[in-house]
C-alpha positions as CSV (number, residue, x, y, z in Angstrom):
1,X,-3.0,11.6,12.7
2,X,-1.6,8.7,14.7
3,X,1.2,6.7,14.0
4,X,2.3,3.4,15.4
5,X,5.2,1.1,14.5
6,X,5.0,-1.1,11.7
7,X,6.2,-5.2,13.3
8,X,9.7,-4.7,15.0
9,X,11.3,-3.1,12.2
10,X,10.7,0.1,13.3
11,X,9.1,2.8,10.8
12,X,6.4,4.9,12.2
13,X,3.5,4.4,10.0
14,X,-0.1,6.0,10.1
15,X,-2.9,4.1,11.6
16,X,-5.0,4.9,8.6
17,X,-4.3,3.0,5.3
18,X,-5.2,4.3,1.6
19,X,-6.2,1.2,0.0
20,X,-5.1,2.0,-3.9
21,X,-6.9,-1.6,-5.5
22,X,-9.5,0.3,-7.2
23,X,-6.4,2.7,-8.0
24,X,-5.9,0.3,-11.8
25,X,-8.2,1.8,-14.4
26,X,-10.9,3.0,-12.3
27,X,-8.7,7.1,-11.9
28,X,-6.1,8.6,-14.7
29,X,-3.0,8.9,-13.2
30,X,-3.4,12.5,-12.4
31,X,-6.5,11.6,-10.5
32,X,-5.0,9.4,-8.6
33,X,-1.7,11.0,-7.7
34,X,-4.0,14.1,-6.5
35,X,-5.9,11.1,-4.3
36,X,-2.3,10.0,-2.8
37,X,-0.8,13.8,-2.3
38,X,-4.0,14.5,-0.1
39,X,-3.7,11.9,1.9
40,X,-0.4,12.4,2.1
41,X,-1.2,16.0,2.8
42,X,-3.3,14.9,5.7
43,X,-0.8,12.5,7.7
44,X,-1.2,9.3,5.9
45,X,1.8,7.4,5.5
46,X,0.5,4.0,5.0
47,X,-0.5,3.2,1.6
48,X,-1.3,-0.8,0.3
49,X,-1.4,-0.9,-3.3
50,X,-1.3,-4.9,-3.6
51,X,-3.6,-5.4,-6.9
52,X,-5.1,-8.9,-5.5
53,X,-3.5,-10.3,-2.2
54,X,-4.9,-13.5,-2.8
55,X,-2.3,-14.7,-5.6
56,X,0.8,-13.7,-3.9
57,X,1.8,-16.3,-1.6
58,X,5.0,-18.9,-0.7
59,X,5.5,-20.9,-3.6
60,X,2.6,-19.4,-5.6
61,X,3.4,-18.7,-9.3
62,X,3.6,-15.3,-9.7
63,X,5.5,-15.1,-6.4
64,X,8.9,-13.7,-7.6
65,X,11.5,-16.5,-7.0
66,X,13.7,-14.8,-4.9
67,X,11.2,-13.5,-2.2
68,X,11.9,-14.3,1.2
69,X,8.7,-14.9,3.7
């Protein structure tokens, strides 16, 4: 597996990502911890599970008030 930095912060992260969107109530929860530990497993550190990037933005509504961009 290969890792890169994630911005200038520093941590090491995978250059795969498990995308978890479908994650919801497509898998039970055992399913899809077994899905996560195998990826894990296999290197992957990087996981986004953002249910819909499309409604969390600056000065959106269901942006939580004290987020900082």
């Amino acid at each position: 597996m290969q890792y890169t930095h994630l911005g200038r912060s520093g941590p090491s992260v995978s250059r795969l990502c498990l995308g978890a969107t479908n994650f919801g109530p497509q898998p039970d929860d055992p399913a899809a911890h077994s899905i996560m530990d195998f990826a894990q497993e296999a290197g992957i550190s990087f996981f986004n599970m953002a249910n819909r990037l499309d409604e969390i933005s600056p000065g959106h509504k269901t942006a939580p008030k004290d987020y900082t961009w």
